[in-house]
C-alpha positions in Angstrom: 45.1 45.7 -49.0 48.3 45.3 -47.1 48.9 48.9 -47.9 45.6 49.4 -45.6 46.9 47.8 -43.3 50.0 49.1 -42.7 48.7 53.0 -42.9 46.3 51.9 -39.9 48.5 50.2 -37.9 51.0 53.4 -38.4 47.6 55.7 -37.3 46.5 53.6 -34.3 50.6 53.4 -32.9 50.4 57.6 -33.0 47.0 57.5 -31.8 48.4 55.5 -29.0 51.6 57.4 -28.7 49.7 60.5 -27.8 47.4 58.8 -25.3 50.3 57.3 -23.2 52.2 60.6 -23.5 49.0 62.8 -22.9 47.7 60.8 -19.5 51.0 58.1 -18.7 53.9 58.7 -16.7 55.7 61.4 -19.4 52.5 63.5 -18.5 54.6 65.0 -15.7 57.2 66.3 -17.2 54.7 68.4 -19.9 54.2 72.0 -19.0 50.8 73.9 -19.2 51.2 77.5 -21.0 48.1 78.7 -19.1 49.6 77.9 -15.6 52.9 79.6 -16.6 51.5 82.8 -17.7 50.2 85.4 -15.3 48.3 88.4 -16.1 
């Protein structure tokens, strides 16, 4: 059970992770390829 446990808590901190890095303040510094490329 604590096994469980541990593998969700591990999923919901990446889930997390990607959400704050996705939409927080580090969202700035990402790049979008579409924008960058002209054709």
């Amino acid at each position: 059970m604590s096994v469980a446990i541990a593998v969700l808590a591990a999923l919901l901190g990446l889930t997390g992770l990607g959400v704050y890095t996705a939409f927080g303040p580090p969202s700035k510094n990402l790049d979008d390829p579409f924008d960058d490329h002209e054709d």
